[in-house]
C-alpha positions in Angstrom: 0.0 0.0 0.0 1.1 3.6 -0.3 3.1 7.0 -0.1 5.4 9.1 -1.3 7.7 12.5 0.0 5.1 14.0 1.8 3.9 14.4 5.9 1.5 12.9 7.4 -0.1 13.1 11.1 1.3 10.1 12.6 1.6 10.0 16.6 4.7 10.8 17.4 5.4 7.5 19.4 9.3 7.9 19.4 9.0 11.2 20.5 12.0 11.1 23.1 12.9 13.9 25.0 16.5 12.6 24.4 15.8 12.8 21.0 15.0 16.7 20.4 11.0 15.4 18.8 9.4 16.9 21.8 9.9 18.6 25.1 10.8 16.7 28.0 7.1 17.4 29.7 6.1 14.4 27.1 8.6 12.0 29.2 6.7 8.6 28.8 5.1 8.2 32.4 2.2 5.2 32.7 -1.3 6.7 32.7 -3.5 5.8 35.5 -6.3 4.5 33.7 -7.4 2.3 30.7 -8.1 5.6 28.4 -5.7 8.3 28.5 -6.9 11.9 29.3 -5.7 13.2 25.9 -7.7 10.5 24.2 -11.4 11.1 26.3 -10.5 15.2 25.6 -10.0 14.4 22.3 -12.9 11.7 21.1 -15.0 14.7 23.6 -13.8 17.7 21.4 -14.8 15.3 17.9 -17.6 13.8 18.8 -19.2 16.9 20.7 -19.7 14.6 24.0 -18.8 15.6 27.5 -16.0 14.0 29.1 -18.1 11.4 30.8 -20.0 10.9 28.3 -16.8 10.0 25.9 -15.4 7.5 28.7 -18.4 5.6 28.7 -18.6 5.9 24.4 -14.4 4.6 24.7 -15.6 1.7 27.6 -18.6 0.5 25.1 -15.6 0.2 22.3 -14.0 -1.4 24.3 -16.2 -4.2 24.8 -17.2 -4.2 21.0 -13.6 -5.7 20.8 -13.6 -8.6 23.2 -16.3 -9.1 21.7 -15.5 -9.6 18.4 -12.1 -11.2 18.8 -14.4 -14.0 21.1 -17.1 -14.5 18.4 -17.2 -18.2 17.2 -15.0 -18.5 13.9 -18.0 -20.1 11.7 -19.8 -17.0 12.5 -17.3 -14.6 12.1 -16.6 -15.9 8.8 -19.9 -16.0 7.1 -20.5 -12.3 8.6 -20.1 -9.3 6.1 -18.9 -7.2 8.2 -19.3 -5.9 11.6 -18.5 -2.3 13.0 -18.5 -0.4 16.5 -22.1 1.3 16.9 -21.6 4.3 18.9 -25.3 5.5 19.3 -25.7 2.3 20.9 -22.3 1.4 22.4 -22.7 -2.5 20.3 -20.9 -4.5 18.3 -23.0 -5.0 15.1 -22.5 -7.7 12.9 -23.6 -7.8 9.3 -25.4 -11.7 8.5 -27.3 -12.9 6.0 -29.6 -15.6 7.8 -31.8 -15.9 10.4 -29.9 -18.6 12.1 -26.7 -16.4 12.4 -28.7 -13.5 13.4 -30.2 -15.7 16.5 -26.0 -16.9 17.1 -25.2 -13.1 17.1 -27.8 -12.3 19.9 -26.2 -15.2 21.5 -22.8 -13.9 21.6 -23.6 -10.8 22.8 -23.5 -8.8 19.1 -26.4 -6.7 17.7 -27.5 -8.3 14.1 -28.0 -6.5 11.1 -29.9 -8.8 8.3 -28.2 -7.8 5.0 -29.0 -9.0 1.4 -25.1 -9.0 0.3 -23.1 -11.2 2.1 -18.9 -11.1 2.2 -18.3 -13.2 -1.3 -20.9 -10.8 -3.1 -19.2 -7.7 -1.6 -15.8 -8.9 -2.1 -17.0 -9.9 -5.7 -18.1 -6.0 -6.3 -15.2 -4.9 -5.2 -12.8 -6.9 -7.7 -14.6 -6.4 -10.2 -14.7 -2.2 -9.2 -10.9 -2.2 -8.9 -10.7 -4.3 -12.7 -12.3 -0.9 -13.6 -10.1 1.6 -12.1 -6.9 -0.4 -13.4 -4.1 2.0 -13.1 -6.8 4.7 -12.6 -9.4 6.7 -13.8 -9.7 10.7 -13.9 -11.6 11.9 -10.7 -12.3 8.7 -9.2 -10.4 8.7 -6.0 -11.6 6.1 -3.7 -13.1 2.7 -3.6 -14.0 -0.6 -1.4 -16.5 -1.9 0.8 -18.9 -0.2 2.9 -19.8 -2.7 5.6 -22.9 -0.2 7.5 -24.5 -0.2 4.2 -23.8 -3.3 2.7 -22.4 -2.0 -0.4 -19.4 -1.2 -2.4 -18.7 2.5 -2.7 -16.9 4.9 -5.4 -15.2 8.1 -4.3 -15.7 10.8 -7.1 -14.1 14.4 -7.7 -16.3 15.9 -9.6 -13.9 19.1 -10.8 -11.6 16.2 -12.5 -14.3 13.8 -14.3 -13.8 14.1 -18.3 -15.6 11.5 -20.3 -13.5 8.4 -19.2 -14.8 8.7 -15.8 -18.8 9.1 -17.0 -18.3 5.8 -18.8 -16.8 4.3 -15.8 -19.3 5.5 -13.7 -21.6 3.9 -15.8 -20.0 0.6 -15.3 -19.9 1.2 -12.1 -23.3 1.6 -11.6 -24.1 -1.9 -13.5 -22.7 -3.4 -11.0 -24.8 -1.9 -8.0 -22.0 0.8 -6.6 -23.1 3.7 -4.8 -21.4 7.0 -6.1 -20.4 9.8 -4.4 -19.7 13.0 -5.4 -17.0 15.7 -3.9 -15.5 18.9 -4.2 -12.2 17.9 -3.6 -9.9 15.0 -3.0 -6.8 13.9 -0.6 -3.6 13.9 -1.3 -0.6 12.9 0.1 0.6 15.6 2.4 3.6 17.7 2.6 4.7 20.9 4.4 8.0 22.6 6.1 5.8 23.9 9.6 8.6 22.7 11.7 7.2 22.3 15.2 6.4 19.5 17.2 8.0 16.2 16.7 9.3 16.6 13.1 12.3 14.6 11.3 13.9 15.5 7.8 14.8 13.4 4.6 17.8 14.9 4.0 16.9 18.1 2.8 13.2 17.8 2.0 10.3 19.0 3.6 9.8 17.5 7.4 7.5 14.7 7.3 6.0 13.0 11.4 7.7 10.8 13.1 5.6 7.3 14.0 6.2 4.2 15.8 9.6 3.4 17.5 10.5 -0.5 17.0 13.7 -2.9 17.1 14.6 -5.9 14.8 15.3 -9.2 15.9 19.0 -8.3 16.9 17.8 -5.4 18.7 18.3 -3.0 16.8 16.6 0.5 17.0 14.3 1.9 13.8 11.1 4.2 14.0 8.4 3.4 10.8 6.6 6.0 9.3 5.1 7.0 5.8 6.7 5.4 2.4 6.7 8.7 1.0 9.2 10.2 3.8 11.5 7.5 2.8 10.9 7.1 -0.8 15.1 7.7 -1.7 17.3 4.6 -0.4 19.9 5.8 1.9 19.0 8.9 2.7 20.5 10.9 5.6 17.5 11.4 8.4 18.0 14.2 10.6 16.1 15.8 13.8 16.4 19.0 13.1 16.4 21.2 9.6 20.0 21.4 8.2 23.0 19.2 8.4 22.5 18.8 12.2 21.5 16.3 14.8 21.4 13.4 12.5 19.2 10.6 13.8 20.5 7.7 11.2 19.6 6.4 7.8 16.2 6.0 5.7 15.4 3.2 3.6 18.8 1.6 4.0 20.0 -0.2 1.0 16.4 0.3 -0.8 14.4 -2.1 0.7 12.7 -0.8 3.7 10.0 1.7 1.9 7.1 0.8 0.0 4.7 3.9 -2.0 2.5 1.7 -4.2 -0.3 -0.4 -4.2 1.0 -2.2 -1.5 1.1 0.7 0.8 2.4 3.4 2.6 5.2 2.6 4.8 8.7 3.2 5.9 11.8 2.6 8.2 14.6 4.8 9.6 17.3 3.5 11.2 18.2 4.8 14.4 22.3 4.7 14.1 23.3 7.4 15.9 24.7 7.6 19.2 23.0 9.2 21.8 19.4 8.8 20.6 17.0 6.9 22.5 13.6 4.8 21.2 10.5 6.0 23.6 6.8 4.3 23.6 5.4 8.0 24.6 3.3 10.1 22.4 3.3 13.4 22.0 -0.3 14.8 22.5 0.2 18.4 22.8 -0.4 19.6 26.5 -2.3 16.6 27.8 0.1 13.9 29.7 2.1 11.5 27.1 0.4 8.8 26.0 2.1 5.4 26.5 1.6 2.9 23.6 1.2 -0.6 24.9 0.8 -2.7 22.1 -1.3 -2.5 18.3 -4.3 -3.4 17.0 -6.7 -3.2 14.0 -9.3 -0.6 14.2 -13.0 -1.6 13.2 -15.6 0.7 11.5 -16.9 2.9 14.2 -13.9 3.2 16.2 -12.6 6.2 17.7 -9.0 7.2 16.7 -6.4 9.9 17.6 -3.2 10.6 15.5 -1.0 12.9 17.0 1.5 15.0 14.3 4.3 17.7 13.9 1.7 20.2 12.4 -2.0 19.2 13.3 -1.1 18.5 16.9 -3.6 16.1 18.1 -7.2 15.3 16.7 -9.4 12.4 16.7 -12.2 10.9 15.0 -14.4 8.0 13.8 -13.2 5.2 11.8 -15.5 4.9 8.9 -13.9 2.8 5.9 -11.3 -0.1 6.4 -9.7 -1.7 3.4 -10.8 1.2 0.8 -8.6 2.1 -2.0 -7.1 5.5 -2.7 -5.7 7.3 -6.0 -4.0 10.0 -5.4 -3.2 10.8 -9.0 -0.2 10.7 -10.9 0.1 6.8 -11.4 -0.3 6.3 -7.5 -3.2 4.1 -6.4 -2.4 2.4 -2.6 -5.2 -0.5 -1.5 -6.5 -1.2 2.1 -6.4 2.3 3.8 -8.4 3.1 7.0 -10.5 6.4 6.4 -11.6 8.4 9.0 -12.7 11.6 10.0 -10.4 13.2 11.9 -8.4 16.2 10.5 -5.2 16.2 9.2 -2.8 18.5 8.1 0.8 18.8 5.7 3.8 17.9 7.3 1.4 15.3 9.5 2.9 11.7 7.1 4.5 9.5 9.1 2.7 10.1 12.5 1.0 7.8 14.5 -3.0 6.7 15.0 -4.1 5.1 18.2 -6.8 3.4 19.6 -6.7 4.1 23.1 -3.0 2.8 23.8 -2.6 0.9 21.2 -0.8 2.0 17.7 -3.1 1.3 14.8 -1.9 3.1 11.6 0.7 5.4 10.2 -0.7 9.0 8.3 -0.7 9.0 4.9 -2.8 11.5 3.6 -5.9 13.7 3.8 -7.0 17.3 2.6 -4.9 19.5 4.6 -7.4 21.3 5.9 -9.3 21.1 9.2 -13.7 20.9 9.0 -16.3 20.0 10.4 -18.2 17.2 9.4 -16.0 16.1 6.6 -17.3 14.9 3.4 -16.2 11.6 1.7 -13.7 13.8 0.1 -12.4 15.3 3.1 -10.8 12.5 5.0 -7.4 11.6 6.4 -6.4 8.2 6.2 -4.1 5.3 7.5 -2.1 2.5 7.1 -2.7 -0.1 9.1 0.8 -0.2 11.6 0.5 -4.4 12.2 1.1 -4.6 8.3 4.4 -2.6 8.4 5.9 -4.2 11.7 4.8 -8.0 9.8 6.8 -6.9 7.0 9.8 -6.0 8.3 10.0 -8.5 11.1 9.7 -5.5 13.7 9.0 -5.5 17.0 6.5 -2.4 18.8 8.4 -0.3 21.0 5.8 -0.2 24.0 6.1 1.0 27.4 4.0 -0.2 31.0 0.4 1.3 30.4 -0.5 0.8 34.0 -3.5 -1.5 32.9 -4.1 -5.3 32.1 -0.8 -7.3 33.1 -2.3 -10.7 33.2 -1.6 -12.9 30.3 -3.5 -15.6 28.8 -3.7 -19.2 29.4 -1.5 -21.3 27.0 -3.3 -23.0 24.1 -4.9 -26.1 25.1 -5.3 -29.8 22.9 -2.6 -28.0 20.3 -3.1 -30.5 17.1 -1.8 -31.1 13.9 -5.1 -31.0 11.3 -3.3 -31.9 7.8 -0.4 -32.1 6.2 1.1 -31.6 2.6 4.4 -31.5 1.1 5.4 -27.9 2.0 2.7 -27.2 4.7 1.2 -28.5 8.1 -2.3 -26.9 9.4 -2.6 -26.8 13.0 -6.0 -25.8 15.7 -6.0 -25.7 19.5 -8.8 -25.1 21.7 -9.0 -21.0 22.6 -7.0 -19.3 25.2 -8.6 -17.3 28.1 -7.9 -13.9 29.3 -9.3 -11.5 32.2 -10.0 -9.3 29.8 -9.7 -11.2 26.2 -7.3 -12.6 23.7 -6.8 -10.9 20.3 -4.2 -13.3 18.7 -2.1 -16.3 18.6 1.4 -16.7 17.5 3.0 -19.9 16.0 6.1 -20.9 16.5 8.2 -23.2 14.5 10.8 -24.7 17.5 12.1 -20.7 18.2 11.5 -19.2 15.2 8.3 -17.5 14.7 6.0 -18.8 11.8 3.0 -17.2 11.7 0.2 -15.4 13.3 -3.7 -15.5 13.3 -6.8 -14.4 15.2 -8.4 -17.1 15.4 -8.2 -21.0 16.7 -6.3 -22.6 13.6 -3.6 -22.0 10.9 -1.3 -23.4 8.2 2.4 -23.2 8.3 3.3 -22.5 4.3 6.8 -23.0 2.7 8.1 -26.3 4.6 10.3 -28.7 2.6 9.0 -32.4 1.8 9.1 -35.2 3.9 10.7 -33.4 7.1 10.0 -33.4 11.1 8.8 -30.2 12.9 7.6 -29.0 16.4 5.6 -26.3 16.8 3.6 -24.4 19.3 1.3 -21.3 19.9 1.2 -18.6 22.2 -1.7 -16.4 23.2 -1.7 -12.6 23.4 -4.2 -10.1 24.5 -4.2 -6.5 23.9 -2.3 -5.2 26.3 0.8 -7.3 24.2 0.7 -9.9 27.3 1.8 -13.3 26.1 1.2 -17.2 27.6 3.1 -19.8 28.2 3.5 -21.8 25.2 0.8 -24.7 23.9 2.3 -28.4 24.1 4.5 -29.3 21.7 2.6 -30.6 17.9 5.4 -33.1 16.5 4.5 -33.9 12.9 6.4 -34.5 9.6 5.3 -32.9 6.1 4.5 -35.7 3.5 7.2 -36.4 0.5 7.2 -34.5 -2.3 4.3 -35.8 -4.9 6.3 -34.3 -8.0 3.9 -31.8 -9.4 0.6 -34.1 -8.6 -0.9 -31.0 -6.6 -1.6 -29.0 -10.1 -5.1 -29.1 -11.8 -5.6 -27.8 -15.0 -9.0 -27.3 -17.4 -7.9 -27.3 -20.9 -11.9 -26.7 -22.2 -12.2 -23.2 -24.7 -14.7 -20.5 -23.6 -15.0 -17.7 -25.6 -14.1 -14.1 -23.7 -17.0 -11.7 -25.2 -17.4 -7.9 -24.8 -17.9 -6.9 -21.2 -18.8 -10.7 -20.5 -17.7 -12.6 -18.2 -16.3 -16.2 -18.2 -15.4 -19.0 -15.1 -13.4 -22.1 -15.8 -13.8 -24.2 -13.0 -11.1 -27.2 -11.4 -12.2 -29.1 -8.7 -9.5 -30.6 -5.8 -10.2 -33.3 -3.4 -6.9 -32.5 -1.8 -7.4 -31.7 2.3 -5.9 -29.3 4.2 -4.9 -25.9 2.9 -3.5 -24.2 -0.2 -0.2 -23.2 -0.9 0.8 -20.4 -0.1 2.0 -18.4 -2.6 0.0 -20.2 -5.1 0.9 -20.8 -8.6 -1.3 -20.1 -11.1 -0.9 -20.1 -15.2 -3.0 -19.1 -17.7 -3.1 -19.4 -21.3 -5.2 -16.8 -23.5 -5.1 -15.4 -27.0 -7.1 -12.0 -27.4 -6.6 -8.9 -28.9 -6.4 -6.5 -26.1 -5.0 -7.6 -22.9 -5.4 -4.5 -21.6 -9.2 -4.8 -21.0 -9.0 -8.4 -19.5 -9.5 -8.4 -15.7 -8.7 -11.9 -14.2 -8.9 -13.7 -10.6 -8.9 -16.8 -8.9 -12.0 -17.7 -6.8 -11.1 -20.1 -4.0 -13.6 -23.2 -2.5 -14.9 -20.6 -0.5 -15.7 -17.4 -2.9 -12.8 -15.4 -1.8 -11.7 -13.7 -4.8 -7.5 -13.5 -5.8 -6.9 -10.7 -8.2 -4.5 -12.0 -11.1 -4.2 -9.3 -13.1 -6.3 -6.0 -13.4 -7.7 -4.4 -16.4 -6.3 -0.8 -17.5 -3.9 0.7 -20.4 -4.2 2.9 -23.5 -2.7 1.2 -26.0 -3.9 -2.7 -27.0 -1.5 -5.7 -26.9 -2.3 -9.2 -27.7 -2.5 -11.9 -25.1 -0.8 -14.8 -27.0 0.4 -17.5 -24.5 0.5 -18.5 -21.1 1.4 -16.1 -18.1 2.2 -17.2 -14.5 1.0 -15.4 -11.4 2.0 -16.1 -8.0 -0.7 -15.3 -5.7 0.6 -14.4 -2.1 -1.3 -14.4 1.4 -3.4 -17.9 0.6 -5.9 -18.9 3.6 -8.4 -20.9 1.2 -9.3 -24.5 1.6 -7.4 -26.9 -0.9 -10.6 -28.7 -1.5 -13.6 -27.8 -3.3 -14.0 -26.0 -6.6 -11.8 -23.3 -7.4 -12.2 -21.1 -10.5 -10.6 -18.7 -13.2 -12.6 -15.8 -13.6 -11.7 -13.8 -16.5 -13.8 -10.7 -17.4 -13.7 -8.0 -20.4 -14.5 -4.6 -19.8 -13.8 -3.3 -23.3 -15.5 -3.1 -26.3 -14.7 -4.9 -30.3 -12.4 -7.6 -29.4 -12.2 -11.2 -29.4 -10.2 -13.9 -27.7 -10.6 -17.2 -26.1 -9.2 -18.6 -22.7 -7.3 -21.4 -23.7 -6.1 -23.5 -20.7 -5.1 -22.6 -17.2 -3.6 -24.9 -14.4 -3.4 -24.4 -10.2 -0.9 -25.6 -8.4 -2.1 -26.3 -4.6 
């Protein structure tokens, strides 16, 4: 996902005293209470609430969130969404039956009976971004809108020409709701140089976000990919050639401005500098982050930054997309409606005391009852400390410091040549668990939210011992589950790949699903291999994905370009972040958005 040289209101959770980002009144000292004073000022100041009322609004959220990391996995999967109510301090969860409305009431969670459930949403919403490709004039933001069951499309009206009309119009075949704005966010940038900035070399200040160390301890602090877009860049804490903190994006791997996101690393080299878990908040006591999280729709989020100071608001898209013009389209943002300002990139969100996103953009300017248009928005924190193997810099919030139980009955479930899928019976917590980490002998393997995973990228016919650990949200972690001894079967030369070689025609703004069926158990590969073979005479308007067992959709390849070329042969794809079912039917789904050409799908194969 995301971002490029501009600043972004992140909370300045490596603001150190030590370091220069921030006076020493913002020393990191334990609050005294589950919700820190700056955050109940601030969600009262949004929301228009009075103090009391915003701690009991913040408790309510709370309990939305036990909630929903407790809610049976059947249910939580068949759901199509689920979101923090405010007006009646419940978690609500989108279902599509009567029986999982009654299982909602059961666990505690308000129903909503909608007609769309997750497959048909997540089907709109591949088939919206196949339309957008690599972008389309005006149209600036995109994905799912869990409250209304729908799949929404961002529109600036000042920069629509005729591509966007006829895009809209696709759009609205498939059932998308539009909306229209004034304006649209961008990526911010600034030189206000007050609070807790750090310079790129010489560029404009951007926020500084979450302090963190690598697995041989040492120090870093992450914060927008646009801050960090130039690979070995001098990073300094003050404007000039001065108090130099260490290096960004060292030796070009560690920022990411795309599709993928919105994310960067600075290496914290120099001597005398000092990582801190305390956030700036701008007169009220520092905040002490105490671990991360993923926010929900509803939430209530602060971000602190070098130029807006310290604002929250309500959480009110997850997973939307964003085009911010210019070739630059970044997927699976959090929108909300707090205001943001340039030279805010890079600075930290929170939800409560936990870190939940890095600032990447907005309007740079501050109103009141912002439009779809006039959002800032986030990426999601847990995404960029996952890819970099980094661990939170968090500090004591004087809260929950009980951990969970370990795992019980820890099992092996399956087994394949280059996997093993594991389950174990549910942790318990005073206050609840939020995740579970697997660990192959020391090294960790993976991580989930629920009570089972698969362990990908194993070699054939070998012995392994893992176990799980529970974690709650305060970042407290059990003792580890018993040991799960199990050897991955021998390699079966290829005999996981299933092909269709059968012809269907690819027809104007048609679409077309070539199905393979698996009686394999266990899971899929992951990454899974995928090849197709088609011969058409513009690639460019071909959109294709794979559609698991399950009807979770995989984007291949999405549709977009000016110019035709033919499609003549096969292509491979490598699909990362697999969690389907190897059994069941799986399918290619190619469609044609555009208009005069011809072309078959010839043969395509899957590799599980």
């Amino acid at each position: 996902m995301r971002r490029h040289n501009g600043v972004l209101s992140y909370l300045s959770i490596v603001a150190l005293a030590a370091l220069g980002f921030g006076p020493a009144a913002h020393a990191a000292s334990p609050p005294d209470r589950a919700h820190p004073d700056a955050e109940v000022r601030g969600v009262a100041a949004a929301f228009g609430l009075t103090v009391s009322e915003a701690k009991s609004q913040l408790a309510d959220q709370d309990e939305a969130h036990r909630l929903a990391a407790s809610l049976p996995a059947g249910l939580r999967a068949r759901s199509a969404g689920q979101w923090f109510d405010a007006a009646t301090g419940k978690l609500t969860l989108a279902v599509t039956t009567a029986a999982d409305a009654d299982a909602a009431r059961a666990a505690g969670a308000e129903p909503r009976l909608v007609s769309r459930g997750k497959a048909d949403l997540d089907r709109t919403d591949d088939a919206v971004r196949a339309l957008v490709g690599d972008g389309v004039p005006g149209v600036f933001g995109w994905g799912v809108d869990v409250r209304n069951n729908e799949v929404g499309v961002s529109v600036d009206r000042s920069r629509k020409t005729a591509d966007t009309e006829l895009f809209l119009a696709r759009a609205r075949d498939l059932g998308v709701r539009i909306t229209e704005t004034g304006s649209s966010p961008r990526q911010q940038s600034g030189t206000i140089h007050t609070g807790d900035p750090w310079w790129p070399g010489s560029e404009s200040n951007c926020s500084v976000g979450f302090g963190a160390t690598d697995s041989s301890g040492g120090k870093h602090f992450l914060t927008a990919g646009h801050c960090t877009n130039d690979r070995d860049q001098a990073a300094y804490g003050a404007s000039g050639q001065q108090n130099r903190i260490g290096t960004s994006n060292v030796g070009g791997t560690r920022s990411v401005n795309a599709r993928e996101g919105d994310m960067g690393v600075v290496a914290v080299t120099q001597s005398g500098w000092e990582l801190s878990a305390a956030v700036n908040t701008w007169g009220d006591p520092a905040v002490t982050v105490t671990g991360s999280a993923e926010a929900m729709v509803g939430d209530r989020v602060c971000h602190s930054g070098n130029t807006s100071h310290w604002k929250c608001g309500e959480v009110k898209y997850t997973h939307k997309s964003v085009d911010y013009g210019g070739g630059l389209i970044i997927e699976d943002l959090t929108w909300t409606t707090a205001c943001s300002l340039g030279g805010d990139s890079g600075g930290g969100w929170l939800l409560g005391t936990k870190a939940v996103g890095l600032h990447d953009g907005g309007p740079s300017k501050c109103v009141e009852n912002p439009s779809d248009g006039d959002m800032s928005l986030f990426q999601p924190v847990i995404e960029a400390l996952n890819k970099w193997n980094l661990t939170l810099v968090t500090g004591d919030g004087g809260g929950d410091t009980t951990a969970p139980s370990a795992p019980g009955n820890a099992r092996s479930t399956g087994t394949t040549s280059t996997s093993v899928s594991l389950a174990w019976d549910a942790a318990t917590d005073n206050v609840g668990v939020t995740g579970y980490d697997i660990y192959n002998g020391s090294t960790p393997a993976t991580s989930t939210t629920g009570t089972s995973a698969t362990v990908t990228g194993l070699s054939p016919d070998t012995a392994y011992s893992f176990t799980v650990k529970a974690r709650d949200a305060a970042g407290n972690v059990s003792p580890a589950s018993g040991v799960v001894s199990v050897r991955t079967q021998p390699g079966d030369g290829g005999g996981r790949t299933l092909s269709n070689g059968t012809d269907f025609a690819i027809r104007d703004y048609q679409q077309v699903f070539s199905p393979v069926t698996s009686t394999r158990t266990g899971q899929a590969a992951s990454p899974l291999a995928v090849s197709v073979t088609i011969r058409h005479t513009c690639a460019e308007d071909l959109g294709v994905s794979l559609v698991d067992p399950a009807g979770r959709t995989y984007p291949l390849k999405y549709s977009g370009g000016s110019v035709c070329t033919t499609w003549s042969g096969a292509r491979t794809f490598s699909v990362p972040g697999v969690s389907s079912p190897a059994g069941g039917k799986w399918q290619l789904r190619v469609t044609d958005y555009g208009p005069g050409d011809t072309g078959v799908l010839d043969t395509w194969s899957l590799t599980l």
